[in-house]
Structure formats: structure tokens, C-alpha cells
PLY file of the C-alpha trace (Angstrom):
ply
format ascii 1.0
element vertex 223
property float x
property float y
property float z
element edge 222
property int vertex1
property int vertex2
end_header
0.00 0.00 0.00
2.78 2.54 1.19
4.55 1.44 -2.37
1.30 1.79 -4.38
1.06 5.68 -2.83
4.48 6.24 -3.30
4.11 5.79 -7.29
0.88 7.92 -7.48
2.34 10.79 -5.41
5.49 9.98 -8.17
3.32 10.29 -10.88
1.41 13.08 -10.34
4.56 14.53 -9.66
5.91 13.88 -13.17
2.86 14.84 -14.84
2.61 18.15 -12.74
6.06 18.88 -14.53
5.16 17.92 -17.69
1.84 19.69 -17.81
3.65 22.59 -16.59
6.17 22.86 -18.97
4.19 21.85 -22.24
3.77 26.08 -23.10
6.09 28.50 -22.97
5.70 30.08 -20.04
5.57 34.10 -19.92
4.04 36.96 -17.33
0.88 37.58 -18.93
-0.51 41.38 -17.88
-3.52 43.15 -18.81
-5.48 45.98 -18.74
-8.26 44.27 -16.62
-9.79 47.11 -15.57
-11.55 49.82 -18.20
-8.00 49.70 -19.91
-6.36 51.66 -16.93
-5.09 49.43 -14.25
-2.49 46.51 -15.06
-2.73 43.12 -13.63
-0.54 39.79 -13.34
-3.70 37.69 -14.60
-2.69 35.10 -12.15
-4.40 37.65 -9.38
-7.69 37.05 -10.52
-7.64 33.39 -9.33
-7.72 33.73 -5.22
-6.55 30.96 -3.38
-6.09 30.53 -0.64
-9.35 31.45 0.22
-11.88 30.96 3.30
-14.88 32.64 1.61
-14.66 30.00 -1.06
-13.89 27.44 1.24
-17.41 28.04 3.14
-19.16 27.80 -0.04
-17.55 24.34 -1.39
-18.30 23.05 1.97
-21.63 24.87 2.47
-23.24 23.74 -1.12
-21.32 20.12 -1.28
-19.11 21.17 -4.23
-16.01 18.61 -3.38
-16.67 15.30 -4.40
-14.18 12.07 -3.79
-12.85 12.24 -7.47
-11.43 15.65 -8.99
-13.46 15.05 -12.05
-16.74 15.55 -9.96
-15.89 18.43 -7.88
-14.84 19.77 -11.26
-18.14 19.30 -12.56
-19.85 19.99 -9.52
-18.11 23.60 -9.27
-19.17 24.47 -12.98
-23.10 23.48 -12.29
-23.41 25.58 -9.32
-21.71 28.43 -11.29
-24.12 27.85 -14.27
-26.84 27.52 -12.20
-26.19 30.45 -9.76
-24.37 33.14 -11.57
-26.32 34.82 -14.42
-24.40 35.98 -17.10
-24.19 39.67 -17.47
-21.90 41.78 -20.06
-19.19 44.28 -19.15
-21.02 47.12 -21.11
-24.54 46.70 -19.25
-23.20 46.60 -16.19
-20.23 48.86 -15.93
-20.16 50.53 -19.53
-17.16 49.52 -20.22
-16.11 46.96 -22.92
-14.07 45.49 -20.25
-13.92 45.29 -16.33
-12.44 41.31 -14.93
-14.16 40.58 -11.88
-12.11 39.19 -8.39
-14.27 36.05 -7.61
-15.56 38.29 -4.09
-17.17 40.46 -6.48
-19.00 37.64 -8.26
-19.89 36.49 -5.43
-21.16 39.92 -3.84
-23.04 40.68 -7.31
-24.72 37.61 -6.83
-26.11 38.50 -3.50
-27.81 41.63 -4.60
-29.10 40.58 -8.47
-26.57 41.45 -10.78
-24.49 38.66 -12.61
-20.74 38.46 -14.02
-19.15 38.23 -17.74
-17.35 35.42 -18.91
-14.57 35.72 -17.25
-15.68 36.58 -14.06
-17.67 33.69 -14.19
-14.21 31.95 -15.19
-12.23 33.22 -12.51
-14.89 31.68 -9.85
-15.09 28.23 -11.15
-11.36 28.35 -11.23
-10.90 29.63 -7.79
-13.43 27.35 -6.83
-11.52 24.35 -8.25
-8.03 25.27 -6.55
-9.74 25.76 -3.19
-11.34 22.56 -3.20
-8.07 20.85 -3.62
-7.62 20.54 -7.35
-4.33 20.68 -8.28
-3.75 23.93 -10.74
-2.19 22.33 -13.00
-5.11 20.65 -13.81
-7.20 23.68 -14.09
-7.26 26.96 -15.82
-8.73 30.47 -17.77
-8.34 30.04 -21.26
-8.55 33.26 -23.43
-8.94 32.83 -26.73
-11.88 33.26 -29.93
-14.79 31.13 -30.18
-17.07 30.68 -32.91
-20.81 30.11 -33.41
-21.73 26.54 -34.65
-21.88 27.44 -38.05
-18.21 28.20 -38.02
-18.67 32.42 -38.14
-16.49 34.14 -35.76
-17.80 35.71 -32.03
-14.98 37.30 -30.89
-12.91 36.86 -27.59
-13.80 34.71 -24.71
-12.38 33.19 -21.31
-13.33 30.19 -20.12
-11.99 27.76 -17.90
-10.16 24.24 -19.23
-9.45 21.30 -17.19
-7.31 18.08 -17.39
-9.44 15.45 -16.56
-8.45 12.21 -14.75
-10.22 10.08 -16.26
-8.42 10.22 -20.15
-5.67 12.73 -18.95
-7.15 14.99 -21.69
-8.21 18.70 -21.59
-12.25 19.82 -21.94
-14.02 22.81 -21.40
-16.18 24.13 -18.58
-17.62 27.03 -19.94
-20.52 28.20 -18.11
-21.87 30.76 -20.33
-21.52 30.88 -24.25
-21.51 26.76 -24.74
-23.41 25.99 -21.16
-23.35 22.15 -20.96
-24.76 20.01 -18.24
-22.83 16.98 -19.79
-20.38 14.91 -17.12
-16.92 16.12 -17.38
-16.12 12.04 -18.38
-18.27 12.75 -21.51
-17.21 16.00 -22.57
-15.45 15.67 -25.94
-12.04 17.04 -25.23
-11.14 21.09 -26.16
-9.14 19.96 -28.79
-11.88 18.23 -31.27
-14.49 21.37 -29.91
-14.13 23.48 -33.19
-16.08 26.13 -31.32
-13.03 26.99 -29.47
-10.20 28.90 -31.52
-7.06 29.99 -30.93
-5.95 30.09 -27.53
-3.85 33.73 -27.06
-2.74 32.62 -23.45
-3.85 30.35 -20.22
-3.20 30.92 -16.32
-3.76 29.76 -13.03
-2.82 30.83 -9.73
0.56 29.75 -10.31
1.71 29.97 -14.04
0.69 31.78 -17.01
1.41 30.25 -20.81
1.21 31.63 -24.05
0.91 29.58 -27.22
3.86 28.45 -28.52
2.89 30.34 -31.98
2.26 33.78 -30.30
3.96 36.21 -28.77
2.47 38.78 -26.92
3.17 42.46 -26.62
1.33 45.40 -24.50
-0.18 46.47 -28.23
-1.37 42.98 -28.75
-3.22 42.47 -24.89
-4.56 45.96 -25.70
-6.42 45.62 -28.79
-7.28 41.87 -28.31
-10.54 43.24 -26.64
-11.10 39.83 -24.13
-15.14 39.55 -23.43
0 1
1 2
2 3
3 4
4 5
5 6
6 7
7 8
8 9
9 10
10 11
11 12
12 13
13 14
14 15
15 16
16 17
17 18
18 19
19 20
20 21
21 22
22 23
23 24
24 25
25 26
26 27
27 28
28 29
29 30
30 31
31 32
32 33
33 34
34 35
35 36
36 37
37 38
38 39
39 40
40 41
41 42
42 43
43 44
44 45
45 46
46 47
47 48
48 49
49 50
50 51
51 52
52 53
53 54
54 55
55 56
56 57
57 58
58 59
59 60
60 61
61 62
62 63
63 64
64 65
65 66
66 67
67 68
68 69
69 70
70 71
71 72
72 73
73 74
74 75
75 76
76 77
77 78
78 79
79 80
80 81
81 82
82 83
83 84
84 85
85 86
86 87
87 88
88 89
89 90
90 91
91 92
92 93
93 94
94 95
95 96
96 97
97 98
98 99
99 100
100 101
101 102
102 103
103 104
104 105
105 106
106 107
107 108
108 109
109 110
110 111
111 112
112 113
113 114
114 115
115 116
116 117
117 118
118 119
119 120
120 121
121 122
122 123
123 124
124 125
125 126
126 127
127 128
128 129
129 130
130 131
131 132
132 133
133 134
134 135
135 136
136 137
137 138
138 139
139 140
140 141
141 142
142 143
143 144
144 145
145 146
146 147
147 148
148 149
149 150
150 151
151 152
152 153
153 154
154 155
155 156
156 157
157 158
158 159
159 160
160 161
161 162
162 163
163 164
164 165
165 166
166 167
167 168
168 169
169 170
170 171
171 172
172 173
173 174
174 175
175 176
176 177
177 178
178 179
179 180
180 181
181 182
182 183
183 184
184 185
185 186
186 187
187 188
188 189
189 190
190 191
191 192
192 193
193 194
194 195
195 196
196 197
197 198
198 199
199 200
200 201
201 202
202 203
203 204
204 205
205 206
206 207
207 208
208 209
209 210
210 211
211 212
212 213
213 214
214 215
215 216
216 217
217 218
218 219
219 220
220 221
221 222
């Protein structure tokens, strides 16, 4: 048994690494913030955090397997957290949202854009003991089904255990109830473009066929 743990722990391990060097890693900063105040995108995922903590525990959101409190975490979001855009809320084309302020909007009727709604399930995840290399904000496009561009969009990705592959849980432009198990992986979902960059708590990536400068983040308006 103490061998059989040993090797998992040694494992994970190993795939941590890989995982975490698969991207070129870069400091990713944007103008979060109606293009005025610049952020290390890794801020917007809080951990540790006791608020969030309360609420996994309060609303049974941590599950024995990763791959359920994964899922878990993205229903209650999709279920509790209407979406709202940037410019009906704030006027602004673009204002990221702390996971508190989610939260708080909640409480009193409002809702959250994409990747507010991103940074909670996200936040969520890491607080209720997923590792982060399993989990993280994707910016990127995303089409309609009929191929047509939307624009940009954030949603979160995660590694599931179960194939080791990556899937979406977006919980506002492609809702899904489906189990993360069944989810076909990001990958093969053609309604997901290219990726500009990804970040956790920990670590932020860009593509290995981008490059990013402050002109770039600034005109690559992020919804």
C-alpha cells in the first residue's frame, strides 16, 4: 500500500512537470480594468481562500474524485451566476471581476461576464483541492456553430483524470450540463479557436505560436 502511494504521489509529480512545462511560459498582464489598471492575470484566481472554502463546503461542491468536484463547481456556477456583459453593467467593454465580487453581485441581483464567471469556477476548483495544473482560464476566440467568428472569450479548461485529456467548462456561451467524463475534449471542440494565453494561480502560458506584446493584450478586446 505505502509502495502503491508512493508511485501515485510519483506520478502526479511527473505529470505536474510535464503539464507545466508543455507552453512556454511568460508573465501575462492586462489591462483588466476599463483599460487603466495593469494586472498579473494570475491575481484574478484567489486561493487561498476561506470565503470560497465556506461555499464548497456549504453547497457540497467537493466530491471524492477531482473530475466531480470539477463538474460539480461548474453546475453551481451555471446555475447560480447569471451571465451579465461588461457594457450593461459597468459601460465599459471590459472590467475582470475578483471572484468576491461575483460572489457579492450575486447577493444583490446582478451577474458576471465570462470571465468573471471563469475566474470563480477556477478559484473554486483550486480551493477545493484541485491541483492547478489541472485547471485553468483560457482566453482565446470562439465561434458560433456554423463556423462564423464571435470574438474573444475566457473560459476555464481542465485536465481530466479520467483520459488525462483537456475539456471545457464554460458556463456561459456553450453551457453544458454533460459529465466532465463525456465532454469531448477542447481539442476536437471546433467552437473553441485559438488560444492567445492560459493561467492559473501559479503559471501563465502563451501559445507556442504567439507572442504577446502590450499592443497585442490591448487591442485583443477579451469579453
Amino acid at each position: 500500500m505505502k509502495f502503491s502511494k508512493l508511485f501515485l504521489k510519483r506520478f502526479e509529480w511527473v505529470l505536474e512537470g510535464w503539464w507545466n512545462h508543455r507552453w512556454p511560459k511568460a508573465d501575462i498582464t492586462y489591462k483588466a480594468r476599463e483599460d487603466k489598471i495593469r494586472f498579473d492575470v494570475r491575481n484574478f484566481i484567489t486561493v487561498p481562500d476561506c470565503v470560497l472554502k465556506e461555499l464548497i463546503k456549504q453547497y457540497d461542491l467537493k466530491a471524492g474524485d477531482d473530475d466531480e468536484t470539477a463538474w460539480r463547481i461548474m453546475r453551481w456556477v451555471q446555475q447560480n451566476v447569471s451571465y451579465v456583459s461588461d457594457s450593461s453593467q459597468f459601460g465599459f467593454t471590459e472590467h475582470w471581476d475578483f471572484p468576491a465580487e461575483v460572489l457579492y453581485r450575486k447577493r444583490v441581483g446582478g451577474g458576471a461576464d465570462c470571465e468573471g464567471m471563469t475566474h470563480l469556477i477556477v478559484s473554486l476548483c483550486e480551493n477545493a483541492g484541485i491541483k492547478p495544473y489541472r485547471i485553468k482560464v483560457a482566453c482565446g476566440y470562439v465561434h458560433y456553430q456554423g463556423g462564423r467568428l464571435a470574438g474573444g472569450h475566457s473560459y476555464p479548461i481542465y485536465l481530466r483524470r479520467s483520459s488525462n485529456e483537456w475539456v471545457d467548462l464554460d458556463p456561459c456561451f456553450y453551457p453544458s450540463s454533460t459529465k466532465v467524463e463525456d465532454r469531448t475534449p477542447a481539442k476536437l471542440n471546433k467552437v473553441y479557436g485559438e488560444i492567445w494565453f492560459t493561467f492559473n494561480s501559479t503559471l501563465s502560458w502563451r501559445q507556442s505560436s504567439l507572442e504577446f506584446s502590450a499592443k497585442d493584450l490591448k487591442e485583443k478586446c477579451i469579453k
